[in-house]
LUMKE-689505 format. One record per residue: x, y, z of N, C-alpha, C, CB in turn; residue number from 0; residue in one letter. Coordinates in nm, 4 decimals. Glycine has a CB too. Example, Ala and Ser with C-alpha at 12.3 -4.5 7.8 and 13.67 -1.06 7.14 Angstrom:
BEGIN
<domar n_px="1.3190" n_py="-0.5690" n_pz="0.7800" ca_px="1.2300" ca_py="-0.4500" ca_pz="0.7800" c_px="1.3200" c_py="-0.3300" c_pz="0.7800" cb_px="1.1308" cb_py="-0.4473" cb_pz="0.9046" n="0" res="A"/>
<domar n_px="1.2850" n_py="-0.2250" n_pz="0.7080" ca_px="1.3670" ca_py="-0.1060" ca_pz="0.7140" c_px="1.2900" c_py="0.0030" c_pz="0.7870" cb_px="1.4084" cb_py="-0.0598" cb_pz="0.5725" n="1" res="S"/>
This chain:
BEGIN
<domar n_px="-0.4505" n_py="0.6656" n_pz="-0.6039" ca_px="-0.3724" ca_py="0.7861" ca_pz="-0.6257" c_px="-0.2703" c_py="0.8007" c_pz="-0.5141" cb_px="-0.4633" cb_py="0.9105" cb_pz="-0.6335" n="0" res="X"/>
<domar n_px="-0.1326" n_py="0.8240" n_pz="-0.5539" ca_px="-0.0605" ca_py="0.8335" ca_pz="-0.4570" c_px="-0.0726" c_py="0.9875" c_pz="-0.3829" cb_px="0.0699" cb_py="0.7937" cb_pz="-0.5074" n="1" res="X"/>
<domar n_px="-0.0175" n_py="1.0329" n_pz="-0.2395" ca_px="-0.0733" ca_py="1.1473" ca_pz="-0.2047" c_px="0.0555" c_py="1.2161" c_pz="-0.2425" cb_px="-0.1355" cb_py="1.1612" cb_pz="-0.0563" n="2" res="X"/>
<domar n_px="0.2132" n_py="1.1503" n_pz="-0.2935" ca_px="0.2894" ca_py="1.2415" ca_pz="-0.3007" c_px="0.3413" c_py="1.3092" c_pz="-0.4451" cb_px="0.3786" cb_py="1.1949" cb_pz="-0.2292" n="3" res="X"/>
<domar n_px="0.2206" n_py="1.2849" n_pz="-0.5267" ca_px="0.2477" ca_py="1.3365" ca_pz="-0.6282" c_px="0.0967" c_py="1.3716" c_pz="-0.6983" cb_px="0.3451" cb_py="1.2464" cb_pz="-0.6990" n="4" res="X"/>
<domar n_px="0.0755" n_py="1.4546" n_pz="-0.8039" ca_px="-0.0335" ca_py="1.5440" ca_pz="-0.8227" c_px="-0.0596" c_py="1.5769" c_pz="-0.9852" cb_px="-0.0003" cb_py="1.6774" cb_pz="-0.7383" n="5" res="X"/>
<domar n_px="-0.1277" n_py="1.5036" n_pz="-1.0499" ca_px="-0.1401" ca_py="1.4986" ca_pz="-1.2166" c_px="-0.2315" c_py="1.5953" c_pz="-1.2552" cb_px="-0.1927" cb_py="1.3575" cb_pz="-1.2808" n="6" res="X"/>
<domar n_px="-0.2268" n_py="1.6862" n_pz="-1.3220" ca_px="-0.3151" ca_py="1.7755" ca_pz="-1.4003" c_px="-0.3033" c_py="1.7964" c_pz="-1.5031" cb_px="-0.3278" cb_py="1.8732" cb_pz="-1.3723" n="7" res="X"/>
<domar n_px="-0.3739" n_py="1.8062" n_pz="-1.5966" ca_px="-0.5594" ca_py="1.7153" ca_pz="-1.6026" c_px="-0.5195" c_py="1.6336" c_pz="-1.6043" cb_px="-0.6843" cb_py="1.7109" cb_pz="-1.7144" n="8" res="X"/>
<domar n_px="-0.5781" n_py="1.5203" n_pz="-1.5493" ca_px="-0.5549" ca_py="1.3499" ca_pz="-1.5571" c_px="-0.7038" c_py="1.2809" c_pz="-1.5966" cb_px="-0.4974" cb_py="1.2783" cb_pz="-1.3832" n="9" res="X"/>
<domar n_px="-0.7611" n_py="1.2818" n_pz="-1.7144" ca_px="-0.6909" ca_py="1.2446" ca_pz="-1.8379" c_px="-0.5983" c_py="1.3382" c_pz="-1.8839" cb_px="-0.7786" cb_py="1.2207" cb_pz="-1.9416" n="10" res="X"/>
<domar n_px="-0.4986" n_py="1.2818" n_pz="-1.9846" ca_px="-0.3985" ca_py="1.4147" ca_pz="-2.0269" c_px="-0.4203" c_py="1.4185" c_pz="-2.1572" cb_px="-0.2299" cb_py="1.4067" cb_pz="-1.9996" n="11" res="X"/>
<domar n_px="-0.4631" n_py="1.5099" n_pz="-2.1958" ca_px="-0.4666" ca_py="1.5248" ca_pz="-2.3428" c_px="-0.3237" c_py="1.5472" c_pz="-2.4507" cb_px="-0.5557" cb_py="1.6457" cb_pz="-2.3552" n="12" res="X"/>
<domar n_px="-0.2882" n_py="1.6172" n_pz="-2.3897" ca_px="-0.1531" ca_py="1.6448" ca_pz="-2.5026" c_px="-0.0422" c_py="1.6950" c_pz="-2.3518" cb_px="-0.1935" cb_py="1.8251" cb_pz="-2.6699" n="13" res="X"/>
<domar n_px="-0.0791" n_py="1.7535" n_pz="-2.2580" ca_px="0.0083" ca_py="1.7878" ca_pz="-2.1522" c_px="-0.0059" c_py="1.7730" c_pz="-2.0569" cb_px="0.0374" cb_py="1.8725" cb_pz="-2.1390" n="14" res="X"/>
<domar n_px="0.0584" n_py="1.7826" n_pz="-1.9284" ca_px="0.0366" ca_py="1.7630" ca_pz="-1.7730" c_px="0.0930" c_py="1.8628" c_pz="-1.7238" cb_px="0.0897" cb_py="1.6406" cb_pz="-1.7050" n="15" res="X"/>
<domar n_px="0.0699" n_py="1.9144" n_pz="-1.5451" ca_px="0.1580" ca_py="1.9364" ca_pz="-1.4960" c_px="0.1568" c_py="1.8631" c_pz="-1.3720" cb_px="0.1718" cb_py="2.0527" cb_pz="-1.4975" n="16" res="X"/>
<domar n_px="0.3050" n_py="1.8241" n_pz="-1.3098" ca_px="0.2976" ca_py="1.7112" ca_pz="-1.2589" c_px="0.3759" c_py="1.7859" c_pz="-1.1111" cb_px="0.3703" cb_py="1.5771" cb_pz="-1.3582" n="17" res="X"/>
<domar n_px="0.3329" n_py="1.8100" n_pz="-1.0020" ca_px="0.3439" ca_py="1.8415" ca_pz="-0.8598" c_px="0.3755" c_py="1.7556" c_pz="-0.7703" cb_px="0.2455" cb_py="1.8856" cb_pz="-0.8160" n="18" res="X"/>
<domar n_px="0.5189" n_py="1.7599" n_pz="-0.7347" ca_px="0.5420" ca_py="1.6497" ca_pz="-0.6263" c_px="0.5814" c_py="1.6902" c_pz="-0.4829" cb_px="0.6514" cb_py="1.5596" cb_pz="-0.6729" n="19" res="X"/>
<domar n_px="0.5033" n_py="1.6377" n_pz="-0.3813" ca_px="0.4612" ca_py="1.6867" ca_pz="-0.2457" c_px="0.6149" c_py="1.7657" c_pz="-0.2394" cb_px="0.4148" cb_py="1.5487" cb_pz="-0.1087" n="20" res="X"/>
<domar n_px="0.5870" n_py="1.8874" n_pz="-0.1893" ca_px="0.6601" ca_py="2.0063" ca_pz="-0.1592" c_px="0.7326" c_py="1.9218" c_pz="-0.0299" cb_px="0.5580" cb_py="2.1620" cb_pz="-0.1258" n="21" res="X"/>
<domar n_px="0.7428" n_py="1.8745" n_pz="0.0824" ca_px="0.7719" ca_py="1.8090" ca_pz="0.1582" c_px="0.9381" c_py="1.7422" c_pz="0.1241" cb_px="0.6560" cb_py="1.7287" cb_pz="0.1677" n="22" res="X"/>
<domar n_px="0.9013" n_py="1.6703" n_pz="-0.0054" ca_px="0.9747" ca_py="1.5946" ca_pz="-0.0364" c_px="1.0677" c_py="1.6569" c_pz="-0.1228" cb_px="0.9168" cb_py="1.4977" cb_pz="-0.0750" n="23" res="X"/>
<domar n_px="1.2279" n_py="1.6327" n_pz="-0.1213" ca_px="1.3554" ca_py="1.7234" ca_pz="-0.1734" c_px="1.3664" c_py="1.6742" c_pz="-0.2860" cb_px="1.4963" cb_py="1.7213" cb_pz="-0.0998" n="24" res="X"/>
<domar n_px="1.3583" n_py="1.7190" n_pz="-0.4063" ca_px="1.3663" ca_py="1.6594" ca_pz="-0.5217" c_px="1.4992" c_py="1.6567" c_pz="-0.5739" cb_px="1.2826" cb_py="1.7139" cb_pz="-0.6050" n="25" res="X"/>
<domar n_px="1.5527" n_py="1.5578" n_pz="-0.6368" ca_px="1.7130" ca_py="1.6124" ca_pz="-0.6912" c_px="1.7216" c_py="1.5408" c_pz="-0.7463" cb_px="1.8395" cb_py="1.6334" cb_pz="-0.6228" n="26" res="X"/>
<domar n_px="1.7575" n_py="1.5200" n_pz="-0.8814" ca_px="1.8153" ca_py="1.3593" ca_pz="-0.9929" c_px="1.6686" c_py="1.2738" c_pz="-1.0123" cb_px="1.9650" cb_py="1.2124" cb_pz="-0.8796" n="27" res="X"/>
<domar n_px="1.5749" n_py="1.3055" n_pz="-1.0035" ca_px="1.4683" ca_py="1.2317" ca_pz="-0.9596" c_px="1.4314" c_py="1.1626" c_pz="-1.1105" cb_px="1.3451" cb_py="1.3304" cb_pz="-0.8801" n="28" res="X"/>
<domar n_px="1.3921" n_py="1.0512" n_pz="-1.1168" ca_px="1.4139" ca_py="0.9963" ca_pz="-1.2300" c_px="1.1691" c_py="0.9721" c_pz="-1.2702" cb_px="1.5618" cb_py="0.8115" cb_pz="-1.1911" n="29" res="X"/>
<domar n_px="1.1485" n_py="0.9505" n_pz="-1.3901" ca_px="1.0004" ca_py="0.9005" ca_pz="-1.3809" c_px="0.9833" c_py="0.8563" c_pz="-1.4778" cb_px="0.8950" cb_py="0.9806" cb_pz="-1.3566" n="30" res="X"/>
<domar n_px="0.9327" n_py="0.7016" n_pz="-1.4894" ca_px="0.8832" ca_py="0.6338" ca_pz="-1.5890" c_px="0.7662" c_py="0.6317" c_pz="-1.5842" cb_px="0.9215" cb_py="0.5271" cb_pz="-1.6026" n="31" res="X"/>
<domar n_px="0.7261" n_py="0.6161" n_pz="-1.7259" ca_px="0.5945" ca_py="0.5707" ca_pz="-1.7733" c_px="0.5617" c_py="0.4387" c_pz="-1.8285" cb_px="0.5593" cb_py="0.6495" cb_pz="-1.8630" n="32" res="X"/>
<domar n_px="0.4777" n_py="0.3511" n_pz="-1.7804" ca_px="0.5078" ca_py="0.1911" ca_pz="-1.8190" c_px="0.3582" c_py="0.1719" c_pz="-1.8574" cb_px="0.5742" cb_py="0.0703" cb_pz="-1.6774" n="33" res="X"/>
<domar n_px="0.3383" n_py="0.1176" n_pz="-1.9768" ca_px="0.2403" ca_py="0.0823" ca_pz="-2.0039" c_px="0.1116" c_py="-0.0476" c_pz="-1.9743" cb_px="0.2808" cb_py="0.0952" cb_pz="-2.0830" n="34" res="X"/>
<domar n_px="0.0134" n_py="-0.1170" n_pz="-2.0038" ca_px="-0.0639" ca_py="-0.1620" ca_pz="-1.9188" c_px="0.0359" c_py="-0.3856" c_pz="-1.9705" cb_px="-0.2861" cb_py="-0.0928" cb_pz="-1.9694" n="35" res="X"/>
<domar n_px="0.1058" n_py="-0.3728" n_pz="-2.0077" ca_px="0.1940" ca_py="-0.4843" ca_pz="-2.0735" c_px="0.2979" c_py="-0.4708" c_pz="-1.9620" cb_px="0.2551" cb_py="-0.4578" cb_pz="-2.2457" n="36" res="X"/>
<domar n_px="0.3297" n_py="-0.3658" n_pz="-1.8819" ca_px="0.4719" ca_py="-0.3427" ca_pz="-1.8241" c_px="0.6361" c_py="-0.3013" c_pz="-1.9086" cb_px="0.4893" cb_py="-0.4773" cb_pz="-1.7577" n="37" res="X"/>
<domar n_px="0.5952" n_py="-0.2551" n_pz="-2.0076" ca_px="0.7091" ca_py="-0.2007" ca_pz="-2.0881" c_px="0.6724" c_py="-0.0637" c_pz="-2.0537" cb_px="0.7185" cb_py="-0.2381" cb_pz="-2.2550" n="38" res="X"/>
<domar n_px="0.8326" n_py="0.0025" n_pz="-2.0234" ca_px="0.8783" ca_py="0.1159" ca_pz="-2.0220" c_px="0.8382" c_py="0.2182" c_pz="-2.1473" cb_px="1.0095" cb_py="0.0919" cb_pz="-2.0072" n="39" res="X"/>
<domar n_px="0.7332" n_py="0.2787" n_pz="-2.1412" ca_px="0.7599" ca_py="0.3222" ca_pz="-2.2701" c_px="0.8007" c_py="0.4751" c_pz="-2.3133" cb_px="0.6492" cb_py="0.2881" cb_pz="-2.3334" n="40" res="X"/>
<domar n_px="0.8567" n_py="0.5963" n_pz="-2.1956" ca_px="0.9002" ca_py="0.6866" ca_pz="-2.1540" c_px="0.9882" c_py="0.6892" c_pz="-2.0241" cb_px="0.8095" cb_py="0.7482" cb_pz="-2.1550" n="41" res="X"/>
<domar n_px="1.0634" n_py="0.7846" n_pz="-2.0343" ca_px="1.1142" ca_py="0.8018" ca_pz="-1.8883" c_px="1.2044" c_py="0.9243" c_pz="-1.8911" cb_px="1.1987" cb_py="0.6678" cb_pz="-1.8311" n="42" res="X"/>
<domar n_px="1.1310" n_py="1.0027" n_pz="-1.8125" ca_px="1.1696" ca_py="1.1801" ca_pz="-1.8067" c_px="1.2768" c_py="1.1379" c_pz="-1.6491" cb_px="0.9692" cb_py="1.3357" cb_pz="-1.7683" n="43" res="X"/>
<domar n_px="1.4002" n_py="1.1971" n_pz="-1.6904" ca_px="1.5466" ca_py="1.1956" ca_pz="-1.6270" c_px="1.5797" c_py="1.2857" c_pz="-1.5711" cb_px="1.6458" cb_py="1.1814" cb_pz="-1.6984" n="44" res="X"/>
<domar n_px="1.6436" n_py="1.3376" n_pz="-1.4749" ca_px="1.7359" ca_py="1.4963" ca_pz="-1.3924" c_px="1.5907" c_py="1.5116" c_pz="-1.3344" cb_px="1.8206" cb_py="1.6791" cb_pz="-1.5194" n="45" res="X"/>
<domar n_px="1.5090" n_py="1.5281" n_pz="-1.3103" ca_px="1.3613" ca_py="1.6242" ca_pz="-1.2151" c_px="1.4573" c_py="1.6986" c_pz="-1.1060" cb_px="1.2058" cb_py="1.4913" cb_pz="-1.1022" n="46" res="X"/>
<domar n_px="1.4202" n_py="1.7823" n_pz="-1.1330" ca_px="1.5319" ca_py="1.8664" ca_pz="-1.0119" c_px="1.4321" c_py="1.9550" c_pz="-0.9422" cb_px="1.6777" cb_py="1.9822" cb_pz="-1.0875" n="47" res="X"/>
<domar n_px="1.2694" n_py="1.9116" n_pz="-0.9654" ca_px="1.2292" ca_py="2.0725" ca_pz="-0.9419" c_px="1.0762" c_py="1.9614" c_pz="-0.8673" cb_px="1.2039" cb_py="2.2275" cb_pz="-1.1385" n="48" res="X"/>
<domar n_px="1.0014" n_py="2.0126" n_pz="-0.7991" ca_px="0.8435" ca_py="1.9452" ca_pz="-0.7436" c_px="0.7334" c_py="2.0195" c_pz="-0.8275" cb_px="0.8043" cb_py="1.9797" cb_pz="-0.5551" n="49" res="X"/>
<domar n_px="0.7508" n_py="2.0830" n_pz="-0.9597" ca_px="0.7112" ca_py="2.0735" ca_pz="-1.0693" c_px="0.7309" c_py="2.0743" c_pz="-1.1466" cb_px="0.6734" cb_py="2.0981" cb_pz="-1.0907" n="50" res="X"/>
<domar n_px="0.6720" n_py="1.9800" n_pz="-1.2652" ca_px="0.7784" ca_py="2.0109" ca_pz="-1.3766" c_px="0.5874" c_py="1.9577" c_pz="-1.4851" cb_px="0.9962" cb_py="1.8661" cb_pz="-1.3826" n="51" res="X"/>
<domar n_px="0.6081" n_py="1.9743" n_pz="-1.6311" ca_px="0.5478" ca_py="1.9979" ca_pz="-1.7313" c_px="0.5551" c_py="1.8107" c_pz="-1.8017" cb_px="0.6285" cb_py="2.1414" cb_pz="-1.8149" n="52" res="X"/>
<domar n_px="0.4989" n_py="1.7337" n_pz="-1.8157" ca_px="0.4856" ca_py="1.6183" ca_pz="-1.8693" c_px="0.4455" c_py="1.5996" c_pz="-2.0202" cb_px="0.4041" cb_py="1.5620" cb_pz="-1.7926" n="53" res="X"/>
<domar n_px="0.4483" n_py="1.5357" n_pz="-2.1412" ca_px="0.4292" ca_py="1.5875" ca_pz="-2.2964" c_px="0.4024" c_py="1.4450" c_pz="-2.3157" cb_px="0.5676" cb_py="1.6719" cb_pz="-2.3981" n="54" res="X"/>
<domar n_px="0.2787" n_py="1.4110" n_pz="-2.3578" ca_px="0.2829" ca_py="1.2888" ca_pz="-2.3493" c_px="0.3409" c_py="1.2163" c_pz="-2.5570" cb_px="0.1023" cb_py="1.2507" cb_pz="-2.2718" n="55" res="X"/>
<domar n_px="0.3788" n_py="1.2980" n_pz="-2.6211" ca_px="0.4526" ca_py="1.3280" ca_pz="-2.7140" c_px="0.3713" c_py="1.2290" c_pz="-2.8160" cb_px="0.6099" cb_py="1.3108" cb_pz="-2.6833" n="56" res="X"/>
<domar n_px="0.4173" n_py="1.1008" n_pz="-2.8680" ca_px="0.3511" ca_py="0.9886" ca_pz="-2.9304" c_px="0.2902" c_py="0.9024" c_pz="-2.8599" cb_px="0.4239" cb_py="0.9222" cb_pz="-2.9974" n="57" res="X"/>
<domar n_px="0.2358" n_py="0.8734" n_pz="-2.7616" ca_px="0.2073" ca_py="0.8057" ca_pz="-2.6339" c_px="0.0669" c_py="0.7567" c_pz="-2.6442" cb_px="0.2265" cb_py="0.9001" cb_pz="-2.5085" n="58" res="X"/>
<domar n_px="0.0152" n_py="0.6492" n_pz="-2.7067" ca_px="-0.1393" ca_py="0.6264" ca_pz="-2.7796" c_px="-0.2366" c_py="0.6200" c_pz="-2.6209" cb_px="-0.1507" cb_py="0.4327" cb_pz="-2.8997" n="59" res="X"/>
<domar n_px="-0.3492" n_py="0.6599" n_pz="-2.6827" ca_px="-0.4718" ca_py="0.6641" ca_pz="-2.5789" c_px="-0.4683" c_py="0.5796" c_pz="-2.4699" cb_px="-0.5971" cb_py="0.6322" cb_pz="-2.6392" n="60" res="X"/>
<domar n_px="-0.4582" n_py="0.5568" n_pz="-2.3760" ca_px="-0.5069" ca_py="0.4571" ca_pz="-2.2679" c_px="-0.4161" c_py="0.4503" c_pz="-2.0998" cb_px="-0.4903" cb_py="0.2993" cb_pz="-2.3521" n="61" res="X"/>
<domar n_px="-0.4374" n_py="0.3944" n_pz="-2.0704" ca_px="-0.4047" ca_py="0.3899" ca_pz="-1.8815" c_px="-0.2640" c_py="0.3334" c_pz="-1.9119" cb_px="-0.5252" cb_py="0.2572" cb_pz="-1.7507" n="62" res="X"/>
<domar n_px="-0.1555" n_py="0.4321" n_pz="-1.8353" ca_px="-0.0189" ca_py="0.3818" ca_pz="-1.8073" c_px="-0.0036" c_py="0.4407" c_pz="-1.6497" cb_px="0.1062" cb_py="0.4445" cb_pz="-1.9280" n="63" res="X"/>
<domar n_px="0.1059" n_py="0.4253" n_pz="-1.6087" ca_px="0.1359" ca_py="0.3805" ca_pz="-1.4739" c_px="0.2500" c_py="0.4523" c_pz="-1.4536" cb_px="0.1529" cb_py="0.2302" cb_pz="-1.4506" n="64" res="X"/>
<domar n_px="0.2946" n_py="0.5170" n_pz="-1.3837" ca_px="0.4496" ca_py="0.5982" ca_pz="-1.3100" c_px="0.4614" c_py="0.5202" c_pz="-1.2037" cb_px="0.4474" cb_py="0.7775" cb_pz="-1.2497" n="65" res="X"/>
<domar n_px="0.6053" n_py="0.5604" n_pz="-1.2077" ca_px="0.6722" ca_py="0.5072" ca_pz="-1.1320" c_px="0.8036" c_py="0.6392" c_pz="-1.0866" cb_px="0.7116" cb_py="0.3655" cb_pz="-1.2056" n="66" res="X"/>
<domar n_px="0.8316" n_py="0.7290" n_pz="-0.9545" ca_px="0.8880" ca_py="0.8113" ca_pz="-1.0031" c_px="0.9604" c_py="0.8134" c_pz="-0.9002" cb_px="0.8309" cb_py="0.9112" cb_pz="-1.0522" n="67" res="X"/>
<domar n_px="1.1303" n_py="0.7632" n_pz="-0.8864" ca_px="1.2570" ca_py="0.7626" ca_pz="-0.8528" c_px="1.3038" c_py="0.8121" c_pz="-0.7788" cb_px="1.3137" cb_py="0.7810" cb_pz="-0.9106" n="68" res="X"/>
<domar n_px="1.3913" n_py="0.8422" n_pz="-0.6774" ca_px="1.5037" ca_py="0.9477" ca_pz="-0.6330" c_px="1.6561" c_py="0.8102" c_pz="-0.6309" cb_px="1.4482" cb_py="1.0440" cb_pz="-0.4251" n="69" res="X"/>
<domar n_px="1.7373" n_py="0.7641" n_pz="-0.6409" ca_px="1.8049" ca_py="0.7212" ca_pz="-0.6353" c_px="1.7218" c_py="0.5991" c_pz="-0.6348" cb_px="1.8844" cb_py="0.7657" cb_pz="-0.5636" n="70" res="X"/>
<domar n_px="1.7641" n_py="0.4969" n_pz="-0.5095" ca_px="1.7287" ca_py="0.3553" ca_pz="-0.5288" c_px="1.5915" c_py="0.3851" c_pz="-0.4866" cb_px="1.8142" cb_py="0.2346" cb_pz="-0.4431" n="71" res="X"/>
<domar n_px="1.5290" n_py="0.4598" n_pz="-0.4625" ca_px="1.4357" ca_py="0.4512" ca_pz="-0.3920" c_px="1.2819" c_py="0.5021" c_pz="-0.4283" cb_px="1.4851" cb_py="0.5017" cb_pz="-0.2969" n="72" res="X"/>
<domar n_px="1.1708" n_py="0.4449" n_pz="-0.4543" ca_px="1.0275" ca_py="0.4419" ca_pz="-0.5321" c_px="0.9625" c_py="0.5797" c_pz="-0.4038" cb_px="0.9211" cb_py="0.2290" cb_pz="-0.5295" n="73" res="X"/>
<domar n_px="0.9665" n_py="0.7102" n_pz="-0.4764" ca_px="0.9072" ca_py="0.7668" ca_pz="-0.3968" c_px="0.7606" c_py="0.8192" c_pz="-0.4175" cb_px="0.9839" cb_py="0.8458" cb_pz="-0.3707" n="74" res="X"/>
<domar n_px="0.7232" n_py="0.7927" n_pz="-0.5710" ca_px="0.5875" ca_py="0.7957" ca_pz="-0.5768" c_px="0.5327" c_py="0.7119" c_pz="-0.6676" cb_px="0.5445" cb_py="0.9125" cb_pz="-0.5982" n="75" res="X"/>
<domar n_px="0.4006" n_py="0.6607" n_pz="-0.6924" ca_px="0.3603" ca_py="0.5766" ca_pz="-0.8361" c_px="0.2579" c_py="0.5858" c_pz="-0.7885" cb_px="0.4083" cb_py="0.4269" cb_pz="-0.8912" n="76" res="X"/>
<domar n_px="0.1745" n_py="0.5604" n_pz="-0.9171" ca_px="-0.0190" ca_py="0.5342" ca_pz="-0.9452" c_px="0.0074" c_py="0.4952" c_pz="-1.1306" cb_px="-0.1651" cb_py="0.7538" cb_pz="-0.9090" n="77" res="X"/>
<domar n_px="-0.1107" n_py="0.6107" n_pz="-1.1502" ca_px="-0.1811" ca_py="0.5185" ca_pz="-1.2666" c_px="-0.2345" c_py="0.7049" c_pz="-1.3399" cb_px="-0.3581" cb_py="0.3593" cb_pz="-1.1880" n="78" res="X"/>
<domar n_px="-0.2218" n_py="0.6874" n_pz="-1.5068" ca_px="-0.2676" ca_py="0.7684" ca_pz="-1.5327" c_px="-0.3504" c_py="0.7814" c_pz="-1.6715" cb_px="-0.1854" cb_py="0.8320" cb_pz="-1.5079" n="79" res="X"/>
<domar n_px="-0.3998" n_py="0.8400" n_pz="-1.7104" ca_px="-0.4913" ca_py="0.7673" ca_pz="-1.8132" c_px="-0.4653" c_py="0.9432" c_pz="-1.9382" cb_px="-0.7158" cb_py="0.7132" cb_pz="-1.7212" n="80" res="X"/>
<domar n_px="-0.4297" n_py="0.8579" n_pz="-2.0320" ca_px="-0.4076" ca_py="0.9316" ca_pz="-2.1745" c_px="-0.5416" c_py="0.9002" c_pz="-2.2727" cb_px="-0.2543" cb_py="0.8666" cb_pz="-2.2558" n="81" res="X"/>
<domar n_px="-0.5799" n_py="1.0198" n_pz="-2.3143" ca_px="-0.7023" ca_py="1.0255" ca_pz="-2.4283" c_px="-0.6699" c_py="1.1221" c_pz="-2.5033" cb_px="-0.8509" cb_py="1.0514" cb_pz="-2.3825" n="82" res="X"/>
């Protein structure tokens, strides 16, 4: 688990809310979701805020992975598990 970001409930059933260390300035912040193959298979764009609401929309049961952006730069990732 990374410490700068914060999944609730993780498993996610139908929603999240997703908390990213207050510390850190959020702006343009980009977050993919990549599945256990490594295909992209979401990616929520603009994050302007250190919370924001996640929908895991059509997104079938099982462990995918973030990866979540500020420009060039990987400022948080782990692993999250959909049921």
């Amino acid at each position: 688990m990374d410490n700068n970001i914060n999944i609730f409930p993780n498993p996610i059933n139908t929603t999240a809310t997703i908390q990213i260390n207050e510390q850190m300035k959020v702006k343009n912040a980009e977050m993919k979701i990549i599945d256990i193959m490594g295909r992209t298979v979401k990616t929520i764009s603009s994050i302007q805020s250190n919370e924001f609401t996640f929908d895991r929309d059509k997104l079938s049961d099982g462990i995918y992975f973030y990866q979540l952006s500020q420009g060039n730069e990987i400022i948080a990732k782990g692993k999250m598990l959909i049921e």
